[in-house]
N, CA, C and O atoms as a Tinker XYZ file with bonds, in Angstrom:
   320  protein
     1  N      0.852000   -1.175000    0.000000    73     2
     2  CA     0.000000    0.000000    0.000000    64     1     3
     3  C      0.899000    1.239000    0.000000    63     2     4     5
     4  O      1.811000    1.389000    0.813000    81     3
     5  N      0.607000    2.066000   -0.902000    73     3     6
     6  CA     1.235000    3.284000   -1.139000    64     5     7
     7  C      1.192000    4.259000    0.671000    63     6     8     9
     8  O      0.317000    4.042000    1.510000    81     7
     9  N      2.411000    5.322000    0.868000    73     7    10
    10  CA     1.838000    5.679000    1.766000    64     9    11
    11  C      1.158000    6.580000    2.125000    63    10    12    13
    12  O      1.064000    6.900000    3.311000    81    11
    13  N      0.450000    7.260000    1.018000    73    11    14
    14  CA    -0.740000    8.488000    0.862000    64    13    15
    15  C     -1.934000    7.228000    0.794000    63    14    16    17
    16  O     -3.031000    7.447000    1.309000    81    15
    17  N     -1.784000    6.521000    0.438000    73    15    18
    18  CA    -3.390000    5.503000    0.295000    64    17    19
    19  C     -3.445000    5.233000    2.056000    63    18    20    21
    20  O     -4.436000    5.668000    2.642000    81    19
    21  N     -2.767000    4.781000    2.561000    73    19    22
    22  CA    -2.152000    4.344000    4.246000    64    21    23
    23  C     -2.715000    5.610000    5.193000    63    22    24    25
    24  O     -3.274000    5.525000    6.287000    81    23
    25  N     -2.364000    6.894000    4.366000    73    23    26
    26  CA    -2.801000    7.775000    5.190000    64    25    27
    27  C     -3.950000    8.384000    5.238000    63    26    28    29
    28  O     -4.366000    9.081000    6.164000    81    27
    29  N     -4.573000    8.083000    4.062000    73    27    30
    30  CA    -5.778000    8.239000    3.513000    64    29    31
    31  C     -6.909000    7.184000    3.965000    63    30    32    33
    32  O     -8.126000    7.359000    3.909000    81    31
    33  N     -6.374000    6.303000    4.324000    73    31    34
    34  CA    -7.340000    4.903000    4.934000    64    33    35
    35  C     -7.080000    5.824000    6.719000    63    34    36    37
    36  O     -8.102000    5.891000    7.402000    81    35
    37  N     -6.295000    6.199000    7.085000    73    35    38
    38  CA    -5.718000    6.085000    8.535000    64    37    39
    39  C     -6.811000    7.301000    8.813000    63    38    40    41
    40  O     -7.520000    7.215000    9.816000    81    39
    41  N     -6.924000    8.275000    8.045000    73    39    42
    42  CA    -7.974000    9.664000    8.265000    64    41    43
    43  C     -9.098000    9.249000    8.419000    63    42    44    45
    44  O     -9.610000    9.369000    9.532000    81    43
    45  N     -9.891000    8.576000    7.247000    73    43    46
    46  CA   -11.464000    8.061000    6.948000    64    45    47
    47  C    -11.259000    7.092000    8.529000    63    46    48    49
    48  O    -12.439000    6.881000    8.809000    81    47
    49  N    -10.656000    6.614000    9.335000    73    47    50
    50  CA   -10.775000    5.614000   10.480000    64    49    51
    51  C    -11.014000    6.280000   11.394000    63    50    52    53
    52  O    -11.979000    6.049000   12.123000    81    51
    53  N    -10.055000    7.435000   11.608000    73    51    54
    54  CA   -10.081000    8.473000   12.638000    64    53    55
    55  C    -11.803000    8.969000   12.613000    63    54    56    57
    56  O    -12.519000    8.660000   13.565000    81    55
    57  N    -12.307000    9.684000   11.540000    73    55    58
    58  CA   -13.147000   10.469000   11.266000    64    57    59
    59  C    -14.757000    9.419000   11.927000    63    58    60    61
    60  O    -15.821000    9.852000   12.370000    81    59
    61  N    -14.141000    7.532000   11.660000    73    59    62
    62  CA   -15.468000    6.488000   11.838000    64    61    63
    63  C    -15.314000    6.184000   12.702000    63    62    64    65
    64  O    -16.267000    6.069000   13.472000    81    63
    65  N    -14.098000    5.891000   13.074000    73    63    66
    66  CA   -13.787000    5.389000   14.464000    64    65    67
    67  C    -13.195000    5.569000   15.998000    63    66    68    69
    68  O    -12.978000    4.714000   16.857000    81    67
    69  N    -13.001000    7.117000   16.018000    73    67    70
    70  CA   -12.484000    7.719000   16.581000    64    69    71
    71  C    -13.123000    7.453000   18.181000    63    70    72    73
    72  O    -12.477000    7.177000   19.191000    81    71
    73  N    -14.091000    7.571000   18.091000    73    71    74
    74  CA   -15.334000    7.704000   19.409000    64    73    75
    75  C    -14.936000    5.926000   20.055000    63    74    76    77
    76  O    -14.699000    5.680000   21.238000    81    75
    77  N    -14.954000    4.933000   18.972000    73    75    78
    78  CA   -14.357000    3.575000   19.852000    64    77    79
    79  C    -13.316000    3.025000   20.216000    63    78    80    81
    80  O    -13.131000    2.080000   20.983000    81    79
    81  N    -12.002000    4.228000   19.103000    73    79    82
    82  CA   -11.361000    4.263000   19.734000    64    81    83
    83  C    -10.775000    4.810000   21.921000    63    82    84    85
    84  O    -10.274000    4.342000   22.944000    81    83
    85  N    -11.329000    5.966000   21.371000    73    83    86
    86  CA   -11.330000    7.303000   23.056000    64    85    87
    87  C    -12.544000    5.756000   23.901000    63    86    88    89
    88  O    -11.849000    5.150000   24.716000    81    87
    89  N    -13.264000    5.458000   23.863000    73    87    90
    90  CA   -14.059000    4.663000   24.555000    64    89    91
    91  C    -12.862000    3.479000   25.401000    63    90    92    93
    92  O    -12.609000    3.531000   26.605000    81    91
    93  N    -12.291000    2.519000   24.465000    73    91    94
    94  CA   -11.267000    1.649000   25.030000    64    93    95
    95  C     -9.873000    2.810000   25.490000    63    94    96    97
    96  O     -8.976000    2.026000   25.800000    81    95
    97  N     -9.453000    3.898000   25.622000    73    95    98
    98  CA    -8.645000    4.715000   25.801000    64    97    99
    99  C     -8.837000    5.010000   27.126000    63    98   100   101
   100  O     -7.982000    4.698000   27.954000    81    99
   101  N    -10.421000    5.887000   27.605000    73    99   102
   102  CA   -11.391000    5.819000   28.552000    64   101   103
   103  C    -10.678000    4.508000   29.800000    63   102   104   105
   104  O     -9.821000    4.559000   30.682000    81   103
   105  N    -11.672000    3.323000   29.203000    73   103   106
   106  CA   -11.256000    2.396000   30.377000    64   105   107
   107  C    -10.089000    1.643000   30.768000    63   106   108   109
   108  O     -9.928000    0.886000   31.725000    81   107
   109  N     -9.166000    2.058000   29.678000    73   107   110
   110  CA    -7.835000    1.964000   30.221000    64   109   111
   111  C     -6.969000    3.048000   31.258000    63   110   112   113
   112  O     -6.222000    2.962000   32.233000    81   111
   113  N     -7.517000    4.023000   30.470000    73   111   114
   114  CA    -6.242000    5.660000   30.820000    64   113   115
   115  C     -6.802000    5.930000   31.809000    63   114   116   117
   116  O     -6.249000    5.942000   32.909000    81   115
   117  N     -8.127000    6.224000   31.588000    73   115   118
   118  CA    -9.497000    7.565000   32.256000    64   117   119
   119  C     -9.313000    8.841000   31.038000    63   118   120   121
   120  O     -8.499000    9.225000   30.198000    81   119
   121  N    -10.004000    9.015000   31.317000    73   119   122
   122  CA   -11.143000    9.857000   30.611000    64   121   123
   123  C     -9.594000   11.243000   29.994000    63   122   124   125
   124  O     -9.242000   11.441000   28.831000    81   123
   125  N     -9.172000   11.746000   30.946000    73   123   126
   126  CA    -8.263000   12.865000   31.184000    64   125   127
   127  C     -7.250000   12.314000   29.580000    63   126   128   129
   128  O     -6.873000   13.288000   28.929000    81   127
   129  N     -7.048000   11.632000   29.288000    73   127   130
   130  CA    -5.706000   10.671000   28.998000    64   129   131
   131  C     -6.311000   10.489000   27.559000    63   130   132   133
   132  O     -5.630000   10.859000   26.603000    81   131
   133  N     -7.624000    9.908000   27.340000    73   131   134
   134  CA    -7.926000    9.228000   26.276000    64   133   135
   135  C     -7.963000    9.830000   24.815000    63   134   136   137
   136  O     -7.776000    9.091000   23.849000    81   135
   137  N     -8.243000   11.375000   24.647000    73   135   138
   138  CA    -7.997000   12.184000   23.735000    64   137   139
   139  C     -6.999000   12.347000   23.263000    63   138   140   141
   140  O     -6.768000   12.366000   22.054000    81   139
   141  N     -6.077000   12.523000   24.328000    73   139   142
   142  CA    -4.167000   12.502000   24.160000    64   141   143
   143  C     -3.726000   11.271000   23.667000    63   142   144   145
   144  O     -3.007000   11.375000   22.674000    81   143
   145  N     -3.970000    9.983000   24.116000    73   143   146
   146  CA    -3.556000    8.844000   23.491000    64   145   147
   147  C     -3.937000    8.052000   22.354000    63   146   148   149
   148  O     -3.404000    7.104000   21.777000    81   147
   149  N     -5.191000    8.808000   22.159000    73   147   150
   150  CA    -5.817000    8.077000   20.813000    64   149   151
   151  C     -5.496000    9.169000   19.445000    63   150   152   153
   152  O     -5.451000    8.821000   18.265000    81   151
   153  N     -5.337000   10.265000   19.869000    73   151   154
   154  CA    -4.608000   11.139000   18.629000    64   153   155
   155  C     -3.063000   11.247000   18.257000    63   154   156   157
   156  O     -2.638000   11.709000   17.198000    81   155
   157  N     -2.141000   10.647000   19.510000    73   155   158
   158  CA    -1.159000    9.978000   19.738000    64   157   159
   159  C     -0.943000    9.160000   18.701000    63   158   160   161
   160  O     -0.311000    9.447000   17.685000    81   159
   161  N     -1.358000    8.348000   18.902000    73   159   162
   162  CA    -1.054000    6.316000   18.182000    64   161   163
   163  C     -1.828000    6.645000   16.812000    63   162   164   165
   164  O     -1.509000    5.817000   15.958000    81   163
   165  N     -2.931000    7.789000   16.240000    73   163   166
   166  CA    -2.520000    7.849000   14.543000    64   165   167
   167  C     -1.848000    8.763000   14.482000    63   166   168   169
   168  O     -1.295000    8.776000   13.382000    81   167
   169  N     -1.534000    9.693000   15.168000    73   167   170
   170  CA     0.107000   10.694000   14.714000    64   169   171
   171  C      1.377000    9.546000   14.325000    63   170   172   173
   172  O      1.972000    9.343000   13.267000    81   171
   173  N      1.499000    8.877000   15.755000    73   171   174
   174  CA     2.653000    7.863000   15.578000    64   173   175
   175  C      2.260000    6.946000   14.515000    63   174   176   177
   176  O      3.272000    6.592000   13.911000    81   175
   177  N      1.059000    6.345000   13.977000    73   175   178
   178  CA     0.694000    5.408000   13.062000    64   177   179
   179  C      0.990000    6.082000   11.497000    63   178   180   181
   180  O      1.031000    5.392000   10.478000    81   179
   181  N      1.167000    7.411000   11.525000    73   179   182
   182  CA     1.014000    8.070000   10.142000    64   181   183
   183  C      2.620000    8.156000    9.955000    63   182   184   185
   184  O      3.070000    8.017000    8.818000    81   183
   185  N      3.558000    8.399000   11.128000    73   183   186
   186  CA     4.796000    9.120000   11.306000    64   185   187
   187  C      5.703000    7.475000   10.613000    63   186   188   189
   188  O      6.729000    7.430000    9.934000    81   187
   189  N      4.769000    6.223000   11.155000    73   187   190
   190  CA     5.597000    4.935000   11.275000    64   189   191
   191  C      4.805000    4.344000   10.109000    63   190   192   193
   192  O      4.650000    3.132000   10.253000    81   191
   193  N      4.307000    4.799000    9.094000    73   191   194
   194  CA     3.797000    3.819000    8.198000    64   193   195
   195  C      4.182000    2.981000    7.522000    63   194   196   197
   196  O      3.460000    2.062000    7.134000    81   195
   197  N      5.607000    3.126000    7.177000    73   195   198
   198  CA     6.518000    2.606000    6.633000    64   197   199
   199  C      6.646000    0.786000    7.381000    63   198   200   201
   200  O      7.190000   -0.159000    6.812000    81   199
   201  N      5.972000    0.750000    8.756000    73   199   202
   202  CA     5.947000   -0.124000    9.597000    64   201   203
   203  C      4.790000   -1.437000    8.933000    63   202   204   205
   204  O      4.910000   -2.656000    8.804000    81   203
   205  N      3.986000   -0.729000    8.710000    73   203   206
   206  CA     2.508000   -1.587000    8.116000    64   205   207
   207  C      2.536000   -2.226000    6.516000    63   206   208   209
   208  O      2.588000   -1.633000    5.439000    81   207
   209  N      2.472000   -3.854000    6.870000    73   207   210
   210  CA     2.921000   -4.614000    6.372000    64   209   211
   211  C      2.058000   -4.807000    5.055000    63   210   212   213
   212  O      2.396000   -5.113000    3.911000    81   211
   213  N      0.930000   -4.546000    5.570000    73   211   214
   214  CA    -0.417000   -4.950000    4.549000    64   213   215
   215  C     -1.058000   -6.343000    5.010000    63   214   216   217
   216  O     -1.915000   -7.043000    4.470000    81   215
   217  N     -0.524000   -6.456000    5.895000    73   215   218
   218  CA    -1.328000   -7.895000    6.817000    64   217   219
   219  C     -2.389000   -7.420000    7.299000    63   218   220   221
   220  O     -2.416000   -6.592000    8.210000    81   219
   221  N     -3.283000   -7.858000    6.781000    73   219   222
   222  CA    -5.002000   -7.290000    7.688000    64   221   223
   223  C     -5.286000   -5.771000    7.661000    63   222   224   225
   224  O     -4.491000   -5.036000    7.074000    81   223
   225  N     -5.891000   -5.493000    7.996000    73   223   226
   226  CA    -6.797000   -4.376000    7.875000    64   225   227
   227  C     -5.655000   -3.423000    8.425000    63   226   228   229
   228  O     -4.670000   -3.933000    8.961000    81   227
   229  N     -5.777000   -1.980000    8.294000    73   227   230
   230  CA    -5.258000   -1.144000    9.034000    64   229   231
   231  C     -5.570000   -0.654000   10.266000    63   230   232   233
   232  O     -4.797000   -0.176000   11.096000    81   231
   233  N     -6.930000   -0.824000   10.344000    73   231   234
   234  CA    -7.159000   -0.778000   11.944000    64   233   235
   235  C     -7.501000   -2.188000   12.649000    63   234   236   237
   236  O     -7.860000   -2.329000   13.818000    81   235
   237  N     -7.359000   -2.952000   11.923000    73   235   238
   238  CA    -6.553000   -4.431000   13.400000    64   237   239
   239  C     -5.112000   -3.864000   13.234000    63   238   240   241
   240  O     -4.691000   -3.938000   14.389000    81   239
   241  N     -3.898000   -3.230000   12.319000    73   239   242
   242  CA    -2.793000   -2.938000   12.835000    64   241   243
   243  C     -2.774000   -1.626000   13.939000    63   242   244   245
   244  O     -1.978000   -1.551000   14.875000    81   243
   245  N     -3.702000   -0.729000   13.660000    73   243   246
   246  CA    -3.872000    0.447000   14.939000    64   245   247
   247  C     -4.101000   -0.086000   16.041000    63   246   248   249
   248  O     -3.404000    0.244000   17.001000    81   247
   249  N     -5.271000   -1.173000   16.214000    73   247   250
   250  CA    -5.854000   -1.225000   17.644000    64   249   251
   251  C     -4.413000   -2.042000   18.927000    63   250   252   253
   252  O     -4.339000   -1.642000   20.089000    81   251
   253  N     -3.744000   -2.819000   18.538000    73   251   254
   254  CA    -2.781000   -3.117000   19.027000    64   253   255
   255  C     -1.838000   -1.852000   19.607000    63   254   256   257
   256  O     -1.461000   -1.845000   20.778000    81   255
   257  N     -1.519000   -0.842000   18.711000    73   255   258
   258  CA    -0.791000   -0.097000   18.878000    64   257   259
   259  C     -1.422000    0.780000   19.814000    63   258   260   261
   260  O     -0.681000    1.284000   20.659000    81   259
   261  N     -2.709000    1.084000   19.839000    73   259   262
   262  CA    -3.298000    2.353000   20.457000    64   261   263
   263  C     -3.013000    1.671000   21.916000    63   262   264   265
   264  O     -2.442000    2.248000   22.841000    81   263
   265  N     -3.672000   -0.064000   21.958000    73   263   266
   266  CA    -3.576000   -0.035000   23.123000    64   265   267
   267  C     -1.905000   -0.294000   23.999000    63   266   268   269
   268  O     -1.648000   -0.228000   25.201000    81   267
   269  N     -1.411000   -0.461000   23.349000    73   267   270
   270  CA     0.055000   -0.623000   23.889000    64   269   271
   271  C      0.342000    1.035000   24.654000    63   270   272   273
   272  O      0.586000    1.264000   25.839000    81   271
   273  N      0.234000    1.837000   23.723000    73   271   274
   274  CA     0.563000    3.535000   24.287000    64   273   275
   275  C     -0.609000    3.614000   24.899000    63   274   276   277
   276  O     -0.491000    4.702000   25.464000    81   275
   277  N     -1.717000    3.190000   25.193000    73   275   278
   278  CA    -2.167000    3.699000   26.254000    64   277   279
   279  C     -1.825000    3.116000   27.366000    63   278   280   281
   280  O     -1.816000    3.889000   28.324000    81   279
   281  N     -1.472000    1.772000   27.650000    73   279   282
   282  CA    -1.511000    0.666000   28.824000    64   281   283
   283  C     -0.210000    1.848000   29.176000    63   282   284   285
   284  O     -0.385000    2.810000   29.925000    81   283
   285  N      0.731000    1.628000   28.668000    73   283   286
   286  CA     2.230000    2.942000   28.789000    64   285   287
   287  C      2.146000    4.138000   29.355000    63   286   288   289
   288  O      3.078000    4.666000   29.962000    81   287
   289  N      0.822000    4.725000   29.160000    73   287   290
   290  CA     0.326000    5.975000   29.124000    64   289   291
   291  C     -0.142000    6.565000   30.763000    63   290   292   293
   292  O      0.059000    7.558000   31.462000    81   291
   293  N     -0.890000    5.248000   30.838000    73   291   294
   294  CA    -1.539000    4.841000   32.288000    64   293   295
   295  C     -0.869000    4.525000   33.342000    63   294   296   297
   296  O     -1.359000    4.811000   34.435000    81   295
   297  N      0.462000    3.835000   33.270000    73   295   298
   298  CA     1.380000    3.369000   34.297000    64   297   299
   299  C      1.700000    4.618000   35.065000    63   298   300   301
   300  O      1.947000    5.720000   34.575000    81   299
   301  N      1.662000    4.301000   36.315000    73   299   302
   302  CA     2.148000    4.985000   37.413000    64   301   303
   303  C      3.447000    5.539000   37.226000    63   302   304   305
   304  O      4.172000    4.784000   36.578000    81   303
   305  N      4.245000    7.131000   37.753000    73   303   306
   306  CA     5.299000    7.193000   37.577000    64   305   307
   307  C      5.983000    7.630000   39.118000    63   306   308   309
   308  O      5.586000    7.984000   40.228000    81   307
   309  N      6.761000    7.464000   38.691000    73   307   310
   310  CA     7.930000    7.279000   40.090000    64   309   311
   311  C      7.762000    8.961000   40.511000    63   310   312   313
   312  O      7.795000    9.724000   39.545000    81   311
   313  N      7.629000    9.433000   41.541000    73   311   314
   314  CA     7.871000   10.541000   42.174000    64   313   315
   315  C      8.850000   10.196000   42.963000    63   314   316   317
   316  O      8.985000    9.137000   43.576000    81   315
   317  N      9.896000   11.597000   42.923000    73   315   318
   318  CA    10.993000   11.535000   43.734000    64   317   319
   319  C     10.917000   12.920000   44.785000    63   318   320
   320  O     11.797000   13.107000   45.625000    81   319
């Protein structure tokens, strides 16, 4: 897949799927988090396209990714 077609599939997803994405973002992150991490992972998905193989759909390759940076996103951090 070309990577204007990649980015062009990755927009029309955002625009359909955006809301189920922030939903699983939601009950991972909370609520605060989920806007930031789900516009995150297609910034990083558009930046890394070069990554996407053409194995399956493009969003079974997003949903993995979104949730990886969010589970990341959510972790507790060390105060010193």
């Amino acid at each position: 897949m070309l990577k204007r077609d990649l980015i062009a599939e990755l927009e029309a997803l955002y625009r359909v799927r955006y809301r189920q994405f922030v939903r699983v973002a939601t009950a991972i992150a909370g609520a605060e988090r989920a806007h930031d991490v789900v516009q995150e992972a297609f910034a990083r998905a558009i930046r890394s396209s070069g990554a996407y193989r053409g194995e399956g759909t493009v969003e079974a390759w997003l949903w993995p990714a979104t949730a990886r940076l969010t589970f990341c996103s959510s972790a507790p951090t060390a105060e010193f």
